[in-house]
N, C-alpha and C positions, 0 to 999 in steps of 0.2 A: 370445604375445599379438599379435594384429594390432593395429597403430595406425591408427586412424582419423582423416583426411586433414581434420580441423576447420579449420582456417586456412587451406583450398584454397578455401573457400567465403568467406573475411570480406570481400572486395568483395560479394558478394553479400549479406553480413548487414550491410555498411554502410551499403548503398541501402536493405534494409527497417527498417532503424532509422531510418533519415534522412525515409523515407515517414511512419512511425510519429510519430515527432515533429513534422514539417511538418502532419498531420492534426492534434495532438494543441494544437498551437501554434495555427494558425487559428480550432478551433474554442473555446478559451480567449480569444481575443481576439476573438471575434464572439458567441459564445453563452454567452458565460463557464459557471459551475456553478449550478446547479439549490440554492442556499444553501437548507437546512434550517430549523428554530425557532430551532434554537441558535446562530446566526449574525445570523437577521434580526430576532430579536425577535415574539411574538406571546403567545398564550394556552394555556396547556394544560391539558384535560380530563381526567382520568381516571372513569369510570360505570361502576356493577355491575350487572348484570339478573340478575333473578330467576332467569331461563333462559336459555338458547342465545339468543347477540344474532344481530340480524341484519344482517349487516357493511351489504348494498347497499340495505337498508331503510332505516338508520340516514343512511345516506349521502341516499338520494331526501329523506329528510325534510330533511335540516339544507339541503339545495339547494333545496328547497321554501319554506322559513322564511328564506331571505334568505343563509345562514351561507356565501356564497362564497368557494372556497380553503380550507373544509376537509380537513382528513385524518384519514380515521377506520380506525385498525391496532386487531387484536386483543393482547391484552395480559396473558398470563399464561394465565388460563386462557378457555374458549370466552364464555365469561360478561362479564369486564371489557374495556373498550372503553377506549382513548384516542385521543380526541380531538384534535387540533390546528388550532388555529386564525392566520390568520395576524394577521401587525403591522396594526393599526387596528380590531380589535375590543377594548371596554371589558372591566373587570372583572364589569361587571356585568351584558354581552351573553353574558361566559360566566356567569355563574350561573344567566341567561334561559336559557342552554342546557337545564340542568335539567328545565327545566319541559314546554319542548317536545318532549322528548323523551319524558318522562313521559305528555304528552297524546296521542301517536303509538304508547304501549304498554302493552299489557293488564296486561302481570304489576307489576312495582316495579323505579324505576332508582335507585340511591342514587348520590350524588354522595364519591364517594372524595379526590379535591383538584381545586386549581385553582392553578395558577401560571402567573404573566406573568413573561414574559422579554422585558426592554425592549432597544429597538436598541442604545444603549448598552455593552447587556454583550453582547448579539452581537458589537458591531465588535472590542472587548478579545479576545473568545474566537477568533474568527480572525486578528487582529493577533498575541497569544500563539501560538495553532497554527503559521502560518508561522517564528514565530521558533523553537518546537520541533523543529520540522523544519530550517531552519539550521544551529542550535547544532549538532543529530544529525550532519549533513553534515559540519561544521567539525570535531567531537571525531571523528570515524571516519579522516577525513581524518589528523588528527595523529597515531593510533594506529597504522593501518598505518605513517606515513613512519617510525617510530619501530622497530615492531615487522619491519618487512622494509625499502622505499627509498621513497623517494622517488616514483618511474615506478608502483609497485604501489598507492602513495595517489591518485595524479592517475587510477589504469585504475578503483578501487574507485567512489571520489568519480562520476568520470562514469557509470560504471555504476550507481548509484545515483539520479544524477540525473536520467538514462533512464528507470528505473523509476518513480520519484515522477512525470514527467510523462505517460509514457505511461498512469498509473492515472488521475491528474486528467482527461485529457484523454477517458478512455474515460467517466468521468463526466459531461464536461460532452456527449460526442457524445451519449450515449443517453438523456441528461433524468433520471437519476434522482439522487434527493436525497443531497445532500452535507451530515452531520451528525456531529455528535462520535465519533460511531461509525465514522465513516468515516476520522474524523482521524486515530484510534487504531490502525485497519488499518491506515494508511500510515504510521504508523511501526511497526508489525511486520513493515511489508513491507521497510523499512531493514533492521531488521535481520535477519531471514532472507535475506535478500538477500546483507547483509554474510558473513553467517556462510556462506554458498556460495563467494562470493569469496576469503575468507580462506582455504579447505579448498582451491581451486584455486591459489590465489596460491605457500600453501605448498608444493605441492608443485614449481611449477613451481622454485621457488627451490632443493628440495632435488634439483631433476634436474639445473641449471642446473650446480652442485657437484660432481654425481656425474659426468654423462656428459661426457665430454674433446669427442667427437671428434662435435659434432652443432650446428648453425645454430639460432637463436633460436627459429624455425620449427618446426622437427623437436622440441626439446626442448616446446613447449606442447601439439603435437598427443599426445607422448606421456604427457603431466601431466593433461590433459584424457582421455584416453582410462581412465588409469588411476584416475579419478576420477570418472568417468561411470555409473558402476555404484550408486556412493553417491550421486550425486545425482539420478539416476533414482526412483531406492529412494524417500529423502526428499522429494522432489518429489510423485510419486503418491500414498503414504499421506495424506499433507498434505492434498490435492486430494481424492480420497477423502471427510476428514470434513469438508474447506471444500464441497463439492457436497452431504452429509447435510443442512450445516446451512442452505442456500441453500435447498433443496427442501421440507425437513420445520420448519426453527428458525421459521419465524413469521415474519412481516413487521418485525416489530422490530430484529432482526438480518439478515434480506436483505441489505439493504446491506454491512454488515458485512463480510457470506461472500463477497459478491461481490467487493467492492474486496480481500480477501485471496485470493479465488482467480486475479483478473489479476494481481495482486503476485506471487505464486509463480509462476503460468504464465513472468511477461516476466522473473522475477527471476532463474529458473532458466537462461532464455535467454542473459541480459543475462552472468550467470557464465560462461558458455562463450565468448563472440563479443563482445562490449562490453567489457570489462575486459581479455582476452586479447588483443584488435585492437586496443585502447590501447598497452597495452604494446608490440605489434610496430612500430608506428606512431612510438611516441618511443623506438626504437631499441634496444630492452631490449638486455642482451648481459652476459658471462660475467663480463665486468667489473665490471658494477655491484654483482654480488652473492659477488664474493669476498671470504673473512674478512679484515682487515686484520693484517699481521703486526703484531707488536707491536717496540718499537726493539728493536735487542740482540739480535734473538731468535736472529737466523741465528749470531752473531759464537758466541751459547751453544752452536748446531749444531755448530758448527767445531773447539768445544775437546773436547781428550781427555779 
């Protein structure tokens, strides 16, 4: 098996992580996120037509009729429409919806619901979502220190925390909406992420054991290499139906497919170069990850 020379490269993958985040950072504090309904609070519609809606018709009219800062996605089938409207329209501007939409269409629109989500439960649902995402951090954190050392929780932990901003951050550069759905990716992208890491971690720990006669160096390149084949493998199938459902799933889920297909992309990355260049970085070495003898044990070697 040839070993491939991965840690010849981690200055290199430290400058494009360091790029990645400094983008990712700036544009979080100037542009912040593109927040959703489900964060700022507004109105939401859901309508059934008789026939095939028509997404940019629907759209000119409610622009027409005053309805600025709508958003009108398909919704199940070609037929049901939802609606979204933002914070400062009444309950009763949406039910006005109804009507004019009605007067702008031949066939019948029946009005399926209507719910308002007040600012109030927006700020709770993102004040909760960051703390889901902590806690996640905090318990991954203790699992590795526990289940391997110490050094493999602080390489996991940042590699993680790499991910979660570099997703944020590709949201807030490209304007597109950040909603529950998206929340929910990013903590699948933890742990997919995680679960690459652990598959990497372990192995290096079990090379670290086996091979005598080889530098902290040499021992990842060959951990990583020998584990590159699986995570190739799971990476592209993954990506595969996260690109089906981006393309064909419908605007409802876009986001979704989206924020889980940069989360695999950086997450796959992040397990080979962010996690592994942590470790080299705070010194990994043969010691940390030898069995402790147990007292007595040699004195029991010794006797006949």
């Amino acid at each position: 098996m040839k070993v491939i020379n991965f840690m010849g490269q981690r200055k290199l993958a430290l400058a494009f992580s360091l790029i990645l985040l400094t983008i990712a950072a700036v544009s979080l504090a100037t542009r912040q996120l593109n927040w959703g309904l489900d964060f700022t609070g507004g109105t939401l519609v859901e309508v059934n037509y008789s026939e095939t809606a028509d997404l940019n018709g629907i759209r000119e009219t409610l622009e027409t009729e005053g309805y600025a800062g709508a958003i009108v996605v398909s919704f199940g089938t070609d037929r049901d429409v939802l609606i979204r409207l933002p914070q400062g329209y009444s309950d009763s501007q949406g039910a006005e919806l109804l009507t004019r939409l009605q007067n702008a269409y031949d066939g019948t629109v029946e009005l399926r619901r209507i719910e308002f989500v007040g600012p109030q439960v927006g700020d709770e649902l993102r004040e909760q979502g960051g703390l889901a995402m902590l806690l996640a951090l905090g318990l991954v954190m203790l699992y590795i220190a526990f289940r391997f050392q110490l050094k493999f929780a602080v390489g996991a932990v940042v590699a993680l925390i790499h991910d979660v901003i570099v997703v944020l951050g590709f949201f807030s550069v490209t304007g597109m909406e950040f909603d529950l759905t998206v929340l929910a990716a990013l903590l699948a992208v933890i742990g997919y992420s995680l679960n690459d890491t652990i598959v990497v971690s372990d192995r290096i720990r079990e090379n670290f054991r086996k091979i005598r006669k080889a530098d902290p160096v040499e021992v990842i390149n060959i951990s990583l290499t020998e584990t590159l084949g699986r995570t190739l493998v799971t990476s592209l199938t993954t990506m595969l139906v996260l690109m089906a459902l981006a393309l064909f799933g419908g605007e409802m889920i876009n986001a979704f497919a989206v924020a889980l297909l940069v989360g695999v992309f950086i997450g796959t990355y992040s397990s080979i170069y962010v996690a592994a260049n942590a470790l080299l970085m705070m010194g990994v070495s043969k010691e940390d990850l030898m069995i402790p003898v147990r007292e007595g044990a040699e004195q029991e070697d010794l006797m006949p």
